[in-house]
N, C-alpha and C positions, 0 to 999 in steps of 0.2 A: 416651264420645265416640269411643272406636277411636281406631288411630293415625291415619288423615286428619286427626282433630282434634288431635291433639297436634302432629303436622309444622306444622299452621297456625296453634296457640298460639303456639307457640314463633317460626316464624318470624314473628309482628307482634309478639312481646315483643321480638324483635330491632331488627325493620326501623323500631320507632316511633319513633327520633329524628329518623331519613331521612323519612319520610310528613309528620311533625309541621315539617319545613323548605317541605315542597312546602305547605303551607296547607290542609289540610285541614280543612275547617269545618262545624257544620251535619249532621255524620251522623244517619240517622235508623235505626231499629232494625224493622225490618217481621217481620210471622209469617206465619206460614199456617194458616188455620183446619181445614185440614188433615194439618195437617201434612208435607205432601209435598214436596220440595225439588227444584230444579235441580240439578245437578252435585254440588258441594262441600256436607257439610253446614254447612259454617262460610262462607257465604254475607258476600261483601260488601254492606255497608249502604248502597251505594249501589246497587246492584241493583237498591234497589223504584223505581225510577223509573218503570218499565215493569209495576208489579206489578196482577193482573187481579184483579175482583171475588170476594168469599172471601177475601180475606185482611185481616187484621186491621189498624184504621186507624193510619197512619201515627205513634209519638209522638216528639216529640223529646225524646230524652234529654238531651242539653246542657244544657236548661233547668231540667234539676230542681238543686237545692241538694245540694251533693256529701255531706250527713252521710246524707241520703235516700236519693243513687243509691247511698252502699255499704251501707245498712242496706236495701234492695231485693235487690244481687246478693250479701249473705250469705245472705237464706234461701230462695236458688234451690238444689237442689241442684247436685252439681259438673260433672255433664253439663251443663244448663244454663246455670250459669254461666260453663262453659270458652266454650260455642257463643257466649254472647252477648259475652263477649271477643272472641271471631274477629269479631262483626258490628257492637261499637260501642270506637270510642279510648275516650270516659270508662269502660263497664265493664270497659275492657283495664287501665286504671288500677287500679280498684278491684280488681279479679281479683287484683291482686298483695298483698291485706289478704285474702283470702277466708278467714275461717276451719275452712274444710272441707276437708282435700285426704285424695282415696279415690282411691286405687291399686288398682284390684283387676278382675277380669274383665270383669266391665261395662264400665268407664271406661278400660281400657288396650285393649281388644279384644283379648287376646291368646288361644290356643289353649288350654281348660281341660279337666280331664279330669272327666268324671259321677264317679259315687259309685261305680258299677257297675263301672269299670275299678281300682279298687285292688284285685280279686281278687290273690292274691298267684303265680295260677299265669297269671296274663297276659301275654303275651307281645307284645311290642312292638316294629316293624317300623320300617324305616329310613326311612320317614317320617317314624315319630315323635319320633325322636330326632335326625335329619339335621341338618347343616349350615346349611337356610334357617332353622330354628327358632331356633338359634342365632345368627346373626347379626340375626335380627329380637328375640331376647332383648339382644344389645347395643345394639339403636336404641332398643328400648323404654327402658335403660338410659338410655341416653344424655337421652330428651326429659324423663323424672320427673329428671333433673339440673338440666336446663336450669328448670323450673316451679320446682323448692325454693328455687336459688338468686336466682332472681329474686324469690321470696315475701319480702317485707318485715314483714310485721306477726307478731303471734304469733297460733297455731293453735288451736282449743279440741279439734277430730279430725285426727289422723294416723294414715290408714290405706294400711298396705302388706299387701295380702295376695298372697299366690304362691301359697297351699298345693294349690289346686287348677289350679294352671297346670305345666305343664313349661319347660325352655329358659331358666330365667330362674333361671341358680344363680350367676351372678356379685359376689363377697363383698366385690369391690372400695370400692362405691358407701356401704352401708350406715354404714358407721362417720360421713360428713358428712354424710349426712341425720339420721342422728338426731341430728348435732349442728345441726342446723338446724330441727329438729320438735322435739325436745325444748327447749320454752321457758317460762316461767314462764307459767302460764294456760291449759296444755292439759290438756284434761277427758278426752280418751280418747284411748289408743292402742292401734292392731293393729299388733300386728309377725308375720307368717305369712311364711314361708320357701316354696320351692319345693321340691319333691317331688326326689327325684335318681333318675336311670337306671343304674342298674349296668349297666355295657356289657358282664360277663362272663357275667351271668345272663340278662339281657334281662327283666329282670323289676322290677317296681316295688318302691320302699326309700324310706324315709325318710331325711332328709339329718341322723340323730344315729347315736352309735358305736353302739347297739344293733346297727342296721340292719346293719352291716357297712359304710358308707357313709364315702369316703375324706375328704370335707370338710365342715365343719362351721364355724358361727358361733357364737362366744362372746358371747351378749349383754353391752353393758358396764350395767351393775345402777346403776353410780356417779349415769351422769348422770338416773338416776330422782328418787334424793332428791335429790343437788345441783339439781336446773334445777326439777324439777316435783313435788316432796313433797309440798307443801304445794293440788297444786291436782288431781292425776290423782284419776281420780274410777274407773274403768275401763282394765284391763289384759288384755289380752290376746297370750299370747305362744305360737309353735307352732314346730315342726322346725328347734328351735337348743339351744344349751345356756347352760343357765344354772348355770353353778360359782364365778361371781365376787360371791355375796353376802355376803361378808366388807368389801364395799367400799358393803352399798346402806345404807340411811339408815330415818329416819321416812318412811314415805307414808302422812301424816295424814288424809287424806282416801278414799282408796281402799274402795270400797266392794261392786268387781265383780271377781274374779282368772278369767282362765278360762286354764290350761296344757294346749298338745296337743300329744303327744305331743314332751313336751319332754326334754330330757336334762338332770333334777334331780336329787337324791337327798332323803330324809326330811329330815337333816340342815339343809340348805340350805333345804326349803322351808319347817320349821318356824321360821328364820332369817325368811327373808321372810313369814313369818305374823306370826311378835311385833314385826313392824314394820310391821301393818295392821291396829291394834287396831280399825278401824272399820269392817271387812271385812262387807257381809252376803252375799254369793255367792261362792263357791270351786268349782270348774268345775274337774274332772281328767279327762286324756281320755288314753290310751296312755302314759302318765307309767311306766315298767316299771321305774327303776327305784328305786321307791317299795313298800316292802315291807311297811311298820306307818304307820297316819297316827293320831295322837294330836293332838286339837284340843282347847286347854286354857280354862279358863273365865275369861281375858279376852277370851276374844272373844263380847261381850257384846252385839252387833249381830247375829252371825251367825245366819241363818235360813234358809239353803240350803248344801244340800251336793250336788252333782253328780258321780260317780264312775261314768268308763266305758272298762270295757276294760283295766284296768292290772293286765296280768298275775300281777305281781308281789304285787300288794298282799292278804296276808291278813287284815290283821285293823283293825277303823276301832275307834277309842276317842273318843270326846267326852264333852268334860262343858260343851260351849260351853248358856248355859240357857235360852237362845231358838231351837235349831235347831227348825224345824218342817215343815222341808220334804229328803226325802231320794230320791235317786234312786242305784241302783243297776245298773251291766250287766256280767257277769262271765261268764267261760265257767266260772269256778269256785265252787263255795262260799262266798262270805265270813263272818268273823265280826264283826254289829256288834254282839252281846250286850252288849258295854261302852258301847255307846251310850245316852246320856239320852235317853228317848224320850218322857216324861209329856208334852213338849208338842208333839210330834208330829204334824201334822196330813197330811200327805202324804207318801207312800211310793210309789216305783217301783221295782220289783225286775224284772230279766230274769238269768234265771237255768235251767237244765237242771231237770227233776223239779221242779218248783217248786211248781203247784197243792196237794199234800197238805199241804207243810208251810206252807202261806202260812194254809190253813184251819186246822191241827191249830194250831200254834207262836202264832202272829202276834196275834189276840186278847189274851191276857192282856198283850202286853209294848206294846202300840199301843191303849190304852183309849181316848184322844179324837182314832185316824185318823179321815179325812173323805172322803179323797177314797184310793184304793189304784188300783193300775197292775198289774200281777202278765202276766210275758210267758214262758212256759216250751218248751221245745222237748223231743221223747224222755221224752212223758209219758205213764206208764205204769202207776201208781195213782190210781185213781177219789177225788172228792174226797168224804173221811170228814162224816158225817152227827153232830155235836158239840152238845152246849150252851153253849159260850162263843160268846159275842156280840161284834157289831163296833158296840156299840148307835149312836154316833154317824156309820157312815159313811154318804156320800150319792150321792156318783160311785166305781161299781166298773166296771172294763175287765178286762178277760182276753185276752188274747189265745194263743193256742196255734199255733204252729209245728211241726207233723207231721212226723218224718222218715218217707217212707212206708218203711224196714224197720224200725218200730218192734212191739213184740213181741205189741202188740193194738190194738184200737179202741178208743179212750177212749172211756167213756160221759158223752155231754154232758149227759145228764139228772142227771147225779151232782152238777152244779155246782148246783142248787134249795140245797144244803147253803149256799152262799153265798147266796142270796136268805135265807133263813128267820134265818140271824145275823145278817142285817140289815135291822133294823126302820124304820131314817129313810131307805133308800136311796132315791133319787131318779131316778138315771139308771143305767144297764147297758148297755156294750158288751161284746158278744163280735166276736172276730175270731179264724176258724180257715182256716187256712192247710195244706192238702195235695196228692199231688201224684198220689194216684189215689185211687178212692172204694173207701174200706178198713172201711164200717157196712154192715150189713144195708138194707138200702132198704124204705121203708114200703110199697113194691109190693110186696115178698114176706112181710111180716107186719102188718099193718095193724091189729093186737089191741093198741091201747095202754097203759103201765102207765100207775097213777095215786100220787100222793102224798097225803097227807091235806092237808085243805085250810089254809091260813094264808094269810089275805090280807095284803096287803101295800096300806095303806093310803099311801103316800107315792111309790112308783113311780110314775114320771108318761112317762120315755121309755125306750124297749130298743131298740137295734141288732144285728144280727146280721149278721157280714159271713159271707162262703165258705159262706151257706148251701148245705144240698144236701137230696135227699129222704132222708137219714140218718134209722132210725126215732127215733133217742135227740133228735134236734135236732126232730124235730116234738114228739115229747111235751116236751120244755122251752118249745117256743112255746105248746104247747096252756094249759101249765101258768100261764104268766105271763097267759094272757090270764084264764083263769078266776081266777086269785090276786088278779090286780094291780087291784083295784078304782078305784083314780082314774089308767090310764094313758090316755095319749093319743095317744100316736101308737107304732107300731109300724114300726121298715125291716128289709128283710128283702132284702139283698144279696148278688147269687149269683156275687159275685166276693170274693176279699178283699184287703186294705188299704186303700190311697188310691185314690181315683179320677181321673184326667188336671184336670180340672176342679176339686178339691177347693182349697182355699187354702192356698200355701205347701207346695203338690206339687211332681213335677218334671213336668210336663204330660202327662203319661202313665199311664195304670194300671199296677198291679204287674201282672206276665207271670201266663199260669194255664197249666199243665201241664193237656195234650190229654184226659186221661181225667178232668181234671174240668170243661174245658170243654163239653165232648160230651154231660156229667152235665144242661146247660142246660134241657133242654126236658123234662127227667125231673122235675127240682125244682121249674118251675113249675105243671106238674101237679101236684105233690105240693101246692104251696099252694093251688089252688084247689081241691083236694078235700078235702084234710083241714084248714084253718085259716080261709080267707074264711069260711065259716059259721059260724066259732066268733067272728069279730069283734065287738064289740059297737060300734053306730051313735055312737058316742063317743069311738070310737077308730081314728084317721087311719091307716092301712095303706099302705103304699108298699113296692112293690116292686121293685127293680131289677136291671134283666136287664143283662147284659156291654155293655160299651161298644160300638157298632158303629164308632168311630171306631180304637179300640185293641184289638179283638176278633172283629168283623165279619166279615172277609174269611176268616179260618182258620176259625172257627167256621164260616162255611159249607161252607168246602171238607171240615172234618170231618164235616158233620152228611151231605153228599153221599156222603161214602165209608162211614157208620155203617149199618149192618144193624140196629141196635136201636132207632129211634128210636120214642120214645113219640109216635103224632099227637095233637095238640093241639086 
């Protein structure tokens, strides 16, 4: 709702005993089938008196029976909700039961930083850190005070999240909100901190002693089990620390933990494990300093385990007997040899050198995986040709990250070793990522090897992002088309990652370095000469060329300065 909407929550939370003397009767609640507004987005209800055709017919709300009007604005979400506060007294009432209150970038409108700026060699200008940020972090302050305190009923979500905002490190407030959120009957809470500035570095830090960062909040753990043990259902805690669970309780219900980059130790979290026996998700994100995680076999619910980033952490042990879902992202090695894996169903690993040993290792100790994620960067042996089998998996993704000074061209035709070990596979993405064109090109050899043939009766869809005319990447297409006897559709993507458009993007494509965007007009000649004719009429072909919305403009002005261009 941006602060607009919050200055005008608050001030009708205020001003309603003064309005409700002046006689106020009879408001009515108008929309716009448009959506498009006059001035304020929190429009007075008497406004529509004058309101023109297109908008939506007048209702009175007065008239509805008050269990109706609040079981109406609980499951408006809380932009919504706030706005129709600002436009009607009865839902300004109700507003003060609403059991949804989200704090977070959307709804405070405050300045948040992309994903792209935690580079840690960023450097950050007196903008960013200036004076107006802060003092608009104390107003912001100031009006989520003035909403909590006025909330009367109890909450099922309390969400405060900062992690992605700056200006908004003030430690004052927290302590009585969570005395005021935490109440018997809330089902989920976010507690996410704000990022801190080292003003000596000028470079971005997280607000735990890791970081080198001067202030820090000690979550209180007590008023967990005391106020909501028995009802939180989902926890989520980020850039605070948590060293006071000597003091936390049962959370008997508790079924969702996600920790970022929190400041815990093994100690402590195995503390708050054996007091969420009913745990199925554990979510670990920059947690550093966590060195060994042993998950013991009461936790007899758990069926994911999520581990990313935490530097520290060598070696995972579980004997929990329903985990079946693991994911992993490490710039190092790990060891989960100790891990129970018989029932195991999904696995994601990112990891350096990863492809050989995901083929050579992985089969024997993951007999009923299904679905495999496998994400490797600085890969440098071809993937080995084996008899062990992945008989049951169905969704295989790869993804490869190039460094371009790596020490060869990985040969993408090596990866067929994964098709042929798996016999129920279903779906196949690849997604290769580099940053010049480091294969031989099928313009300069167009003599393709061949594999002995093994069909693949179960393959039904294949992706292929950052294609290019690489010879190794046409003979793997060639290959799946003649193998893959029941597929169906084929994409063949001459960008990689996500696309602006994809669902749950950040509306934009990933960036492509110049010497493989320029590679454009080479690669789709390579498919229409060497693959459209191998298509069979049964199988959907789609190809797609760089976005011209996120791509366009540079690709032209490269393709106008290139001397090589293949005509089309």
């Amino acid at each position: 709702m941006g602060m607009l909407g919050l200055n005008r929550l608050v001030s009708l939370q205020s001003d309603r005993p003064r309005r409700q003397q002046g006689g106020v009767s009879g408001r009515r609640l108008t929309a716009s089938r448009t959506g498009k507004r006059k001035g304020s987005p929190c429009q007075q209800d008497d406004d529509g008196d004058d309101s023109q055709s297109g908008k939506i017919r007048r209702t009175v709300i007065k008239a509805l029976p008050e269990d109706i009007l609040f079981r109406i604005h609980s499951l408006m979400p809380m932009r919504e909700a706030a706005r129709a506060a600002c436009a009607s007294h009865a839902f300004l009432n109700s507003w003060r039961y609403h059991p949804n209150l989200i704090f977070d970038k959307d709804t405070i409108g405050f300045p948040f930083l992309h994903s792209w700026r935690y580079h840690s060699g960023l450097i950050f200008n007196n903008d960013t850190i200036g004076s107006k940020e802060s003092a608009s972090g104390e107003n912001v302050h100031h009006k989520i005070d003035c909403i909590l305190r006025e909330h009367k009923g109890s909450l099922k979500t309390f969400k405060l999240d900062y992690a992605r905002m700056n200006g908004l490190d003030d430690f004052s407030y927290l302590d009585s909100w969570l005395q005021i959120a935490l109440k018997p009957g809330l089902e989920e809470l976010t507690f996410m901190l704000s990022a801190s500035m080292s003003q000596t570095t000028g470079k971005y830090n997280f607000p735990c002693p890791l970081s080198g960062a001067k202030r820090t909040y000690n979550f209180p753990c007590a008023l967990l089990s005391d106020r909501v043990g028995n009802s939180l259902r989902c926890l989520r805690l980020g850039l605070c620390v948590l060293h006071r669970i000597v003091e936390l309780g049962p959370l008997r219900s508790l079924t969702r933990l996600y920790l970022c980059h929190l400041s815990i130790t093994w100690n402590e979290l195995e503390r708050l494990l054996s007091n969420s026996l009913a745990l199925e998700l554990l979510h670990l994100t920059g947690c550093d300093e966590i060195k060994c995680l042993k998950l013991s076999s009461a936790l007899q619910r758990l069926s994911g385990l999520h581990i990313l980033v935490c530097q520290r952490l060598g070696v995972i042990e579980s004997k929990a007997p329903n985990l079946s879902s693991l994911r992993l992202r490490s710039g190092c090695r790990l060891d989960f040899s100790l891990v129970e894996t018989w029932q195991m169903k999904k696995l994601y690993l990112v990891q350096s050198n990863l492809i050989y040993d995901a083929r050579a290792k992985l089969p024997p100790v993951l007999p009923n995986i299904e679905t495999l994620y496998i994400e490797s960067q600085r890969e440098v042996v071809d993937a080995p040709m084996l008899p062990t089998k992945f008989l049951y998996l169905k969704h295989l993704t790869i993804v490869l990250r190039l460094e371009p000074n790596g020490s060869g061209a990985y040969d993408y035709f090596s990866l067929v070793s994964f098709l042929d070990a798996s016999p129920s596979l279903e779906t196949l993405t690849l997604d290769v990522t580099q940053r010049r064109m480091v294969h031989e090109s099928i313009f300069v050899d167009s003599q393709l090897r061949h594999m002995p043939e093994h069909h693949h009766g179960h393959l039904k869809s294949v992706k292929i992002s950052g294609f290019s005319s690489a010879k190794c990447l046409i003979e793997l297409t060639c290959y799946i088309l003649k193998n893959a006897v029941s597929l169906e559709c084929l994409t063949l993507d001459t960008i990689c990652g996500n696309r602006c458009y994809d669902e749950g993007g950040d509306n934009w494509c990933v960036p492509m370095a110049d010497p493989i965007l320029v590679e454009t007009p080479r690669t789709l000649s390579a498919i229409r000469t060497y693959i459209e004719n191998k298509v069979p009429s049964t199988v959907k072909l789609t190809v797609l060329e760089p976005c011209n919305k996120c791509h366009g403009k540079r690709l032209e002005r490269l393709l106008s300065l290139s001397h090589n261009v293949i005509s089309i």
